[in-house]
NUNU-294586 format. One record per residue (C-alpha): x, y, z; residue in three letters. Coordinates in steps of 0.2 Angstrom, whole numbers, plus 5000, padded with zeros to 4 digits. Example, Ala and Ser with C-alpha at 12.3 -4.5 7.8 and 13.67 -1.06 7.14 Angstrom:
506249785039ALA
506849955036SER
This chain:
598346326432UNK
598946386414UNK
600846426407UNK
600546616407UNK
599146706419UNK
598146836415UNK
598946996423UNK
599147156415UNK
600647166403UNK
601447346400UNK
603247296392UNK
602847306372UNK
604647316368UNK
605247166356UNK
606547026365UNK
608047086372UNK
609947016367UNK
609846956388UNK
608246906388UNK
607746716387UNK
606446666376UNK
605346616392UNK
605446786400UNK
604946856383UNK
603346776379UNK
602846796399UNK
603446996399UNK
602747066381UNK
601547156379UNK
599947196368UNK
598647106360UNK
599447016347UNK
600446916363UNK
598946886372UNK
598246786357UNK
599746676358UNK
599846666375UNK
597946636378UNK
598346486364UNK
599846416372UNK
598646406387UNK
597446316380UNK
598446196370UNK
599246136384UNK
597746096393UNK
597345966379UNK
598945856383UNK
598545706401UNK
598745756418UNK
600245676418UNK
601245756404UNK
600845946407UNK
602045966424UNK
603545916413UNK
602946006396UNK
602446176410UNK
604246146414UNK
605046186397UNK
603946296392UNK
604446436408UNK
606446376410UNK
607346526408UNK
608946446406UNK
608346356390UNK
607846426375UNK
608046276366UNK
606846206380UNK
605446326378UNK
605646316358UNK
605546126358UNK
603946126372UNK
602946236358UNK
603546146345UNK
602645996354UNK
601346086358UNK
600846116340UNK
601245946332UNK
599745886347UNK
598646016340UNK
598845976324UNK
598845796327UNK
597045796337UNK
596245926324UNK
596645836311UNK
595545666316UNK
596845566326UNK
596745466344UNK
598445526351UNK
599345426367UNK
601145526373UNK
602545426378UNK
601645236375UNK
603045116376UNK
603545036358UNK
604944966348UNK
606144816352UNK
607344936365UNK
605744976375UNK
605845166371UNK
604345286374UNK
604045396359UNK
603145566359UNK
601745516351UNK
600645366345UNK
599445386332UNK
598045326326UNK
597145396310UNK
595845316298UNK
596345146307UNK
598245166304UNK
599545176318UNK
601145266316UNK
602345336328UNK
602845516328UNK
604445576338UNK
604745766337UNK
606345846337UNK
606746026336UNK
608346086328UNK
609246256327UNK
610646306314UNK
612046396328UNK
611946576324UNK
613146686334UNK
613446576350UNK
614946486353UNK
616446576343UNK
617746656351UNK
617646846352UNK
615746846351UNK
614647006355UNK
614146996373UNK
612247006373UNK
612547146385UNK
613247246371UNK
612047206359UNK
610747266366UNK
611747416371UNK
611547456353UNK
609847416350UNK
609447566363UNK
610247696354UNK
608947796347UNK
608947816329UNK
607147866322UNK
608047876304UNK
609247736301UNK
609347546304UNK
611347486308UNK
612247356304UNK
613647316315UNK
615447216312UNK
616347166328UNK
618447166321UNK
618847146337UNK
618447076355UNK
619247146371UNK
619747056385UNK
618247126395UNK
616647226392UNK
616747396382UNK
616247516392UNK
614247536386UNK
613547726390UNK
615147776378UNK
614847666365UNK
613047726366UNK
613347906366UNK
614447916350UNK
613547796340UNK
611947916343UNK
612948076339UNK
613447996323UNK
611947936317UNK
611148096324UNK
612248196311UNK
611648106294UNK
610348146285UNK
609448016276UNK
608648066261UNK
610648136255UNK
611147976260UNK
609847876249UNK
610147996236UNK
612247946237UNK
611847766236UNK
610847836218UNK
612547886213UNK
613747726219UNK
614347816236UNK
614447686249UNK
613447666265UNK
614047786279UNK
615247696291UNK
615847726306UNK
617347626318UNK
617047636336UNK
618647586346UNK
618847586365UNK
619647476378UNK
620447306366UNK
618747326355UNK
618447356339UNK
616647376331UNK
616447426313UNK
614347516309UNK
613547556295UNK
612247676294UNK
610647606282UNK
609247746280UNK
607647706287UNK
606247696271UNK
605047876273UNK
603647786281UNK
604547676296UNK
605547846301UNK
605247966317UNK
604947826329UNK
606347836342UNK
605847676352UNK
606147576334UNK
607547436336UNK
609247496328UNK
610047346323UNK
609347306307UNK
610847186301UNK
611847076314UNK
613347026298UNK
614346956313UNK
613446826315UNK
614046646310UNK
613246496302UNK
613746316309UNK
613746216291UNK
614646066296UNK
613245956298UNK
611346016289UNK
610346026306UNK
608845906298UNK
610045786293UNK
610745806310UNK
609145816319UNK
608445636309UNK
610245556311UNK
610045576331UNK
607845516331UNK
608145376316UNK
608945236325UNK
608445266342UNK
606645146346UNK
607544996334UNK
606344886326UNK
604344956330UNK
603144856315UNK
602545026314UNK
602845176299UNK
604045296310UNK
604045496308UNK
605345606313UNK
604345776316UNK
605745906315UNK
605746066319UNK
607046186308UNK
607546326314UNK
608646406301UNK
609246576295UNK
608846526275UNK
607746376275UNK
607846296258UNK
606746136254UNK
608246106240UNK
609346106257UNK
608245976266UNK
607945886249UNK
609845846247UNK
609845796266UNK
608745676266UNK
609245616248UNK
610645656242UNK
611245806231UNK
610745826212UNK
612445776200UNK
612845636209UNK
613345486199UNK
612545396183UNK
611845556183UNK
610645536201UNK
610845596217UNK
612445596227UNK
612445456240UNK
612645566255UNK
611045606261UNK
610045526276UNK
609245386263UNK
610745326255UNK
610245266237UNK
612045196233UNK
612245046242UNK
611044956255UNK
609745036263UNK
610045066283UNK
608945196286UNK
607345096280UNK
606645106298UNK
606245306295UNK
604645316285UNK
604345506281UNK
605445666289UNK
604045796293UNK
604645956291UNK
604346156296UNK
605446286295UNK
605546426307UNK
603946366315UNK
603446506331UNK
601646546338UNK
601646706325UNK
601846576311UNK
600846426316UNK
599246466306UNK
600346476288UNK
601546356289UNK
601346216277UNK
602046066286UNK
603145946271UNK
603245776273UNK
604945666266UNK
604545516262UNK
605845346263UNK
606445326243UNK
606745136254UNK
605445006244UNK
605244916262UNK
605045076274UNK
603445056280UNK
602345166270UNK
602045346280UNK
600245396280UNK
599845586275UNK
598845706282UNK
597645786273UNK
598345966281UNK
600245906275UNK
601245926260UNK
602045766254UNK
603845776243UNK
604445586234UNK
605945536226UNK
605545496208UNK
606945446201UNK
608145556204UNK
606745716207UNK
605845776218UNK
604045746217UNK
602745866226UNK
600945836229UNK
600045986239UNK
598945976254UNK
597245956254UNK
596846066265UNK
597746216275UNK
598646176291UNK
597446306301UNK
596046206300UNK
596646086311UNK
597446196322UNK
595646286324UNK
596446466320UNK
596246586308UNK
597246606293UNK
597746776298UNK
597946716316UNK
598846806326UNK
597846986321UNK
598947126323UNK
600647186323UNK
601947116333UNK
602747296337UNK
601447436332UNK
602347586329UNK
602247706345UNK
């Protein structure tokens, strides 16, 4: 039994706007997806008999990208874990409220608990007048060998525009501009071409953004290069979020506690998660602010958290590059978090930020190349 079999794949396209994340890692095809999936395979045999019918679960719900994405994200903190020297037991009870973390480690003769959480900044989902999936990748079909578009939605009807329309005058538009006049126009200040499609209540405003010489001529390229109606939820940072929901939920465990997490963000800063965890710079007497995760103002109510781990945008196609950061507890009675040697570790000094670099690269442990996955995601037909 495995989380993907080995049957011939034909589909090389890249995800759909109505495809789940699970269909899309089991439906692609070519050689760069086989290494993933032959990995994802065999990183989830590594994990007891008992854990893998629940993790299989995730990993193929189609109703639940956040499922699938979490299950991976698992998956590698295990890898990583084991490769890197440490006896791991999943879901051993601890703590004063009789909890059962993710997982219990044991490295050099250290034990430490690490409970992974993955995390997504809202993009796009949820706000009134949204683009129906359906329509986006009605767009993303047009053939356009010459220009990317980026699209605006103005206005949302009441029900959905009607798409072969849509799709035939977005591609005699863009059919009808040359590229090389319209680089040569943006030389001179003229701005992008633009064009307002209207039809039944809608309202979608494109611009056309010339393809560069070398990526033109390929009809089956993706149209949309820009989605600028997209919107970012900023009312809470989603690591502060994501360590605020994990921090206070085993109590008391006598062991250093690490909350693994997971960012998935559209422009991942370290100064983001830095004034998340500790505050933002220009606060008073001149240090940090007092509302990040650690508080430095006044008491200490978060000392139970040891060290944030954090990897932005971690995916299979990334895993091999991605330099895990550890956040340690400013707190002097945290429990000190140990660090990895495949780990970057980041201090509050003061009122800096203090980094020290890992030892060694995160592939290591995860037994991959450096370049791994080899290939290209979506050669050019």
């Amino acid at each position: 039994m495995a989380v993907y079999d080995n049957r011939r794949r034909t589909d090389p396209a890249p995800k759909r706007a109505t495809e789940s994340s699970a269909e899309f890692f089991n439906r692609i095809a070519g050689p760069f997806w086989d290494q993933i999936r032959e990995v994802v395979n065999e990183w989830w045999s590594h994990f007891p008999d008992h854990v893998r019918p629940g993790l299989l679960g995730r990993l193929v719900d189609r109703n639940s990208d956040s499922n699938v994405h979490s299950a991976l994200w698992e998956l590698y903190l295990h890898e990583m874990l084991i490769g890197s020297g440490c006896t791991v037991q999943i879901e051993q009870q601890v703590g004063a409220r009789g909890k059962y973390p993710d997982f219990l480690v044991t490295h050099g003769g250290v034990q430490f608990v690490l409970e992974a959480i993955w995390t997504a900044q809202r993009v796009g989902g949820g706000e009134p007048g949204r683009t129906p999936p359906q329509l986006v990748e009605a767009i993303d079909r047009v053939p356009s060998p010459n220009f990317f578009v980026a699209y605006q939605l103005d206005v949302a009807g009441p029900t959905t525009p009607p798409q072969r329309r849509l799709k035939a005058e977005l591609a005699k538009w863009l059919y009808g501009l040359d590229p090389d006049r319209v680089v040569a126009a943006q030389g001179q200040g003229v701005p992008l071409p633009r064009h307002v499609w209207q039809e039944a209540g809608w309202r979608i405003t494109f611009d056309a953004i010339p393809r560069s010489p070398d990526r033109r001529g390929d009809p089956t390229a993706r149209t949309i290069g820009v989605h600028t109606s997209v919107w970012l939820d900023e009312d809470l940072n989603p690591v502060l979020g994501a360590v605020r929901r994990k921090g206070g939920k085993y109590g008391e465990m006598n062991l250093p506690f690490i909350v693994a997490v997971g960012n998935e963000a559209v422009f991942p800063e370290d100064s983001t998660t830095g004034a998340a965890l500790y505050g933002t710079l220009g606060g008073r007497d001149p240090g940090r602010a007092s509302e990040g995760y650690w508080d430095i103002s006044e008491g200490h109510p978060h000392s139970r958290v040891s060290g944030v781990l954090v990897v932005d945008n971690p995916g299979p196609w990334n895993w091999a590059r991605r330099t895990p950061v550890l956040w340690r507890s400013p707190y002097p009675e945290s429990m000190p978090a140990p660090v990895l040697p495949i780990w970057e570790a980041a201090s509050l000094v003061g009122a800096e930020v203090v980094r020290v670099p890992a030892e060694r690269p995160v592939n290591s442990a995860l037994g991959l190349p450096d370049h791994w996955p080899v290939g290209a995601p979506f050669p050019r037909s």
